[in-house]
Backbone as a chain_set.jsonl record, in Angstrom:
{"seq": "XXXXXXXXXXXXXXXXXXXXXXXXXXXXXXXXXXXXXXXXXXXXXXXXXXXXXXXXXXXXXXXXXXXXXXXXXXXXXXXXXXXXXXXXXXXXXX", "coords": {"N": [[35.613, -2.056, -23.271], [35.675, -2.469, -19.774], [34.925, -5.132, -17.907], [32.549, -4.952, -15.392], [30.894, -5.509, -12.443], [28.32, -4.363, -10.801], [27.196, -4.169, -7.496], [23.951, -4.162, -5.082], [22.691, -3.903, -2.268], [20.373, -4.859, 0.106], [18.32, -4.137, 3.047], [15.451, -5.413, 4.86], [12.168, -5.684, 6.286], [11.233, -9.055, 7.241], [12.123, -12.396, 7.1], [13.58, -12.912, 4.329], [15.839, -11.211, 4.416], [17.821, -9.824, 3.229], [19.328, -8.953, -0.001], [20.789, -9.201, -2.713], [21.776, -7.697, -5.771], [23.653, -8.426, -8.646], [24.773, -6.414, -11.803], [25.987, -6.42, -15.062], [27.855, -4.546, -16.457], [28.624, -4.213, -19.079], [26.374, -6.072, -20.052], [24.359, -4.047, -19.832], [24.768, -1.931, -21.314], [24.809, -3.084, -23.377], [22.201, -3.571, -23.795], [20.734, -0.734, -23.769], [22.219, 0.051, -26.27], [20.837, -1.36, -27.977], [18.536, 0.138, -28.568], [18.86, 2.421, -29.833], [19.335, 4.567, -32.477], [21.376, 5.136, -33.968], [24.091, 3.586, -34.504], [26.6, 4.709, -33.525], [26.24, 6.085, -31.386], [27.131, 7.015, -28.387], [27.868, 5.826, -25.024], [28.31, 7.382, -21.906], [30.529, 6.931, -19.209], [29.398, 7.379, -16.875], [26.623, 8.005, -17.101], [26.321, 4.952, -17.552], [26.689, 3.974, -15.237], [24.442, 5.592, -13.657], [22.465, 4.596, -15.262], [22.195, 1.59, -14.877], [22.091, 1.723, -12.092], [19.575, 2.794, -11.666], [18.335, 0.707, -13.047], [18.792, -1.259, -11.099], [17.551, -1.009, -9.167], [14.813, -0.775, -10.233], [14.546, -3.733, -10.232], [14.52, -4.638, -8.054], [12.89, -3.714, -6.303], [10.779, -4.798, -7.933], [10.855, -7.279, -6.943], [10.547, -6.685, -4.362], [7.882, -6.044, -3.895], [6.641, -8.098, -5.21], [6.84, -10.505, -3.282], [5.48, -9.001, -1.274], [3.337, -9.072, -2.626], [2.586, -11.95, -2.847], [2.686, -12.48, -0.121], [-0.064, -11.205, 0.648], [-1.652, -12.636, -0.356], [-1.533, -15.116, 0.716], [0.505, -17.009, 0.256], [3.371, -19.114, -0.175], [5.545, -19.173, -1.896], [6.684, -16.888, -4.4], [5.163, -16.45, -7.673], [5.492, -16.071, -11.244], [2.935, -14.648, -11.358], [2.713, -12.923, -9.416], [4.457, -11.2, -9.63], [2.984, -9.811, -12.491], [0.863, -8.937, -11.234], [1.928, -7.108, -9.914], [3.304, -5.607, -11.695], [1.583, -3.249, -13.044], [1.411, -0.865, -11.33], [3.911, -0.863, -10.681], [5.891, 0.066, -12.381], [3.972, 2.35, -13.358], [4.895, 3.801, -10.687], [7.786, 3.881, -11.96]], "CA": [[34.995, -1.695, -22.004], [36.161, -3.547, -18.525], [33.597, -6.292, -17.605], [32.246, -5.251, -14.553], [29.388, -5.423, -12.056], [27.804, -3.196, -9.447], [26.117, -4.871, -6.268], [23.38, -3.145, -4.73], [22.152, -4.699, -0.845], [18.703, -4.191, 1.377], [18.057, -5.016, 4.295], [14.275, -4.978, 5.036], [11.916, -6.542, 7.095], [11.379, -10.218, 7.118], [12.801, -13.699, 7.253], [14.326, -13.06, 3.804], [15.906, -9.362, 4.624], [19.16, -9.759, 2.228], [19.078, -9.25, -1.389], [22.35, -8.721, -3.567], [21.491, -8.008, -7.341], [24.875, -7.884, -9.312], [24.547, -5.959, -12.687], [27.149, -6.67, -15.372], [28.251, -3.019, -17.006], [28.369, -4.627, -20.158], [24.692, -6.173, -20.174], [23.3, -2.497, -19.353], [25.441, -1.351, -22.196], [23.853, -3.607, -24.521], [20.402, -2.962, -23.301], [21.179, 0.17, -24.539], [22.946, 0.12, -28.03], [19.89, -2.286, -28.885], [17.677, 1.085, -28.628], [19.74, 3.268, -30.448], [19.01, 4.105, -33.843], [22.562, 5.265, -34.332], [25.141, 2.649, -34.744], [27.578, 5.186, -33.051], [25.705, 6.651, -30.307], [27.979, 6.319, -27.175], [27.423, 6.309, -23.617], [29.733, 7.987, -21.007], [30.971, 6.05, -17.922], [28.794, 7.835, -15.672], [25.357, 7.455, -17.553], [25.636, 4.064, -17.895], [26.679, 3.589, -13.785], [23.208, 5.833, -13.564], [21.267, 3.695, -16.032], [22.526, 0.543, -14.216], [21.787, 1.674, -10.484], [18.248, 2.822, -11.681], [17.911, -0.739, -13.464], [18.739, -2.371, -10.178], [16.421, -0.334, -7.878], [13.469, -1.504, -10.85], [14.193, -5.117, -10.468], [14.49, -5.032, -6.454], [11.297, -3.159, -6.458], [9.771, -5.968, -8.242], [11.039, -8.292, -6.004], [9.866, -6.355, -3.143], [6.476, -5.924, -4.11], [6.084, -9.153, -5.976], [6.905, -10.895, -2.476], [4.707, -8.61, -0.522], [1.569, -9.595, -2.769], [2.517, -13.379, -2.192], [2.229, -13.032, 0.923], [-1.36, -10.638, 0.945], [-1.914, -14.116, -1.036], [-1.098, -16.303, 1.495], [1.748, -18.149, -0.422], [4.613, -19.383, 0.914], [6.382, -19.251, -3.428], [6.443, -16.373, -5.34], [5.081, -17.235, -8.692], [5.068, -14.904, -11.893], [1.329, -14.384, -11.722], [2.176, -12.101, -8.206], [5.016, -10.293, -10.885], [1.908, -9.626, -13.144], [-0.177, -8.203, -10.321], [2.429, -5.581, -9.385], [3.532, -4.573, -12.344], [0.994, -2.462, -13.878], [1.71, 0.246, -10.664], [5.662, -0.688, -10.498], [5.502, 0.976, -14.176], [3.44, 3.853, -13.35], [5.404, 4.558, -10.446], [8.596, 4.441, -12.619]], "C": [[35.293, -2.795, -20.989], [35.055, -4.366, -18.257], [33.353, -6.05, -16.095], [31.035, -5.375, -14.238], [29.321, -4.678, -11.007], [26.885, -3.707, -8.621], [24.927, -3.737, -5.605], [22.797, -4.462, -3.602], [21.325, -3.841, -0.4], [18.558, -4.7, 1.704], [16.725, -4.299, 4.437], [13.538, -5.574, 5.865], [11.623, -7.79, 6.569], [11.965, -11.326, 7.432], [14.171, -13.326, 5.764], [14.662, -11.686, 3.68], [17.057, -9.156, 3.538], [18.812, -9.813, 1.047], [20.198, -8.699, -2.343], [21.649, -8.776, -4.959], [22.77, -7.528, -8.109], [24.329, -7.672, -11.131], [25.69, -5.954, -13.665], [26.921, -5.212, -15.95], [27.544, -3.234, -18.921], [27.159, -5.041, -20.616], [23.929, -4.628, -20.058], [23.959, -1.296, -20.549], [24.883, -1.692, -23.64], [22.874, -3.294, -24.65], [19.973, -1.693, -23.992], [21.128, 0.741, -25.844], [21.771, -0.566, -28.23], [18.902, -1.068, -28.884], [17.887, 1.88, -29.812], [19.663, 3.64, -31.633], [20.05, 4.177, -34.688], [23.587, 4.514, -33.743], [26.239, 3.602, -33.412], [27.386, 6.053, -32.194], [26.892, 5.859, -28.996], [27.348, 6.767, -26.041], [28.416, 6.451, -23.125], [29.468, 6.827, -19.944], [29.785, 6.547, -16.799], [26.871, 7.677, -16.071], [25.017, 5.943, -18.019], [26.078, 3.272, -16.329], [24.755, 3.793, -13.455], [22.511, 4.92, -13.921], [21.262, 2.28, -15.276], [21.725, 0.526, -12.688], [20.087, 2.028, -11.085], [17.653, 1.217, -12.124], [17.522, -1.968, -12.333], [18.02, -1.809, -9.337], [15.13, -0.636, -8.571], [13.267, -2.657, -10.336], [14.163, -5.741, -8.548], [13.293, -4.64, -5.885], [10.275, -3.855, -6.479], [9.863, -6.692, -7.532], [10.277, -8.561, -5.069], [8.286, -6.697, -3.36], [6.005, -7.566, -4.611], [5.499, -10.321, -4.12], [5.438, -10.583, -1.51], [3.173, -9.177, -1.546], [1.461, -10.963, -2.664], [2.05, -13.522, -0.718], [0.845, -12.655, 1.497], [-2.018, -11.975, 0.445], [-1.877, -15.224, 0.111], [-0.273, -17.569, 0.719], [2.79, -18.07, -0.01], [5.64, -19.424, -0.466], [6.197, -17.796, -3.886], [6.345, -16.607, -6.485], [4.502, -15.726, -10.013], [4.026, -14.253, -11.842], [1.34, -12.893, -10.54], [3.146, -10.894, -9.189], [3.791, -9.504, -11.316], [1.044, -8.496, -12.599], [0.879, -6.525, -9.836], [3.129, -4.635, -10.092], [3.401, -3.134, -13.096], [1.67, -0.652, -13.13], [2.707, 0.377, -10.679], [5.637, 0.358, -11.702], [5.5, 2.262, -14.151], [4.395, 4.674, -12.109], [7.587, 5.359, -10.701], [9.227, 5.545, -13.28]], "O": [[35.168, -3.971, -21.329], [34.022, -3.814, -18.635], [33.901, -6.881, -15.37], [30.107, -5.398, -15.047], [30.309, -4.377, -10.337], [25.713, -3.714, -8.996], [25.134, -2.527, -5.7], [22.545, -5.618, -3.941], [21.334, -2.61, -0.399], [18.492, -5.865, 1.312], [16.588, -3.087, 4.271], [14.268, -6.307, 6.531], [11.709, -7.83, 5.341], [12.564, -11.109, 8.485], [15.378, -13.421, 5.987], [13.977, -10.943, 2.977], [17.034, -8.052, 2.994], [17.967, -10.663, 0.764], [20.207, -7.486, -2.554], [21.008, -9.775, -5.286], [22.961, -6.317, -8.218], [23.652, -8.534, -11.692], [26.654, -5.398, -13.139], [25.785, -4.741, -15.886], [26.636, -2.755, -19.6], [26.732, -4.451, -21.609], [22.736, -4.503, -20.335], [23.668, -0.101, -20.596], [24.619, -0.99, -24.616], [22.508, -2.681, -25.653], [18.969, -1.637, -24.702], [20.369, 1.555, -26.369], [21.491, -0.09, -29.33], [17.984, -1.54, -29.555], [17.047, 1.94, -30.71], [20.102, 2.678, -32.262], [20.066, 3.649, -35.8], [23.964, 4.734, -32.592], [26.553, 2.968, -32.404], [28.253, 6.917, -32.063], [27.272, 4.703, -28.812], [26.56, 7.706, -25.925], [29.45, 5.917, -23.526], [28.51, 6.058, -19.863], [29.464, 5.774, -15.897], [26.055, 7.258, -15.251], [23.992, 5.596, -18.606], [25.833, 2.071, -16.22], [23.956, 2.9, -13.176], [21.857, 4.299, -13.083], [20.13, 1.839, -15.077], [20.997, -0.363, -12.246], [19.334, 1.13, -10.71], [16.686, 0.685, -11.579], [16.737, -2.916, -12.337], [17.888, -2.601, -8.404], [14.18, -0.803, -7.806], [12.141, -2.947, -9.932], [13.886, -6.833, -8.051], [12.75, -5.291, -4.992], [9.28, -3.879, -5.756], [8.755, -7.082, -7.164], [9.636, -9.556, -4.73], [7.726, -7.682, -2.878], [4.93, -8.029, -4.23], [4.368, -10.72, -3.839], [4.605, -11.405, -1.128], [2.142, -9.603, -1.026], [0.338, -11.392, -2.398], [1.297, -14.369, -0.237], [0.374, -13.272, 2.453], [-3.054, -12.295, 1.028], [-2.473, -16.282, -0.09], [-0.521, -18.775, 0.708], [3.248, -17.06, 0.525], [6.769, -19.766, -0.115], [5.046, -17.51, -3.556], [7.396, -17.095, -6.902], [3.654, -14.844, -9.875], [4.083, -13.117, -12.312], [0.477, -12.015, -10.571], [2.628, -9.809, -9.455], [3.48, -8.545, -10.609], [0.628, -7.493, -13.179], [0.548, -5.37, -9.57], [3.51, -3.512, -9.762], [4.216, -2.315, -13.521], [2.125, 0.306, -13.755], [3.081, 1.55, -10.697], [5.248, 1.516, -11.549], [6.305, 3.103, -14.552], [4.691, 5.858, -12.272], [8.268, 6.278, -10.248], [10.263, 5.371, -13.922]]}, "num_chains": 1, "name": "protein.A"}
C-alpha cells in the first residue's frame, strides 16, 4: 500500500483560524486490521479514504470544541481536562 496522507483545512473564527490535520493512509489502515477478527479482512481504497476523512473531522471536532470550552474557562492553554469535558457529547454526537 503507497504511504500516503490526506490534509484536511478550516478556517473558523478566531486568532487561531488555520488547522491542517495530515492523516497517514497507512495508520487508518492499521487502526483498522487491529479490529478485525479476520486476519484477511481487506479494505478497499475508497473505504479507507472514507474512514480516514471521518477520522479527521472527529479529531478537529475535538479540537474545536476542546478550545471553545477553554475559553468558556477563561484559559489562555488548552489542557486535557477541557478534552474530558467535551467528550462525553463529541461521542454522542458521533
Amino acid at each position: 500500500m503507497p504511504q500516503e496522507s490526506v490534509a484536511v483545512g478550516w478556517d473558523g473564527p478566531g486568532p487561531a483560524s488555520h488547522c491542517v490535520l495530515l492523516v497517514p493512509q497507512e495508520l487508518v489502515s492499521k487502526l483498522l486490521h487491529l479490529h478485525f477478527k479476520d486476519d484477511k479482512t481487506r479494505v478497499s481504497g475508497d473505504a479507507l479514504l472514507l474512514t480516514a476523512e471521518l477520522l479527521k473531522v472527529f479529531v478537529v471536532e475535538a479540537a474545536i470544541r476542546s478550545v471553545r470550552q477553554a475559553q468558556a474557562e477563561d484559559l489562555a492553554c488548552v489542557d486535557v481536562d477541557q478534552l474530558e469535558k467535551v467528550l462525553p457529547q463529541l461521542l454522542l454526537d458521533f
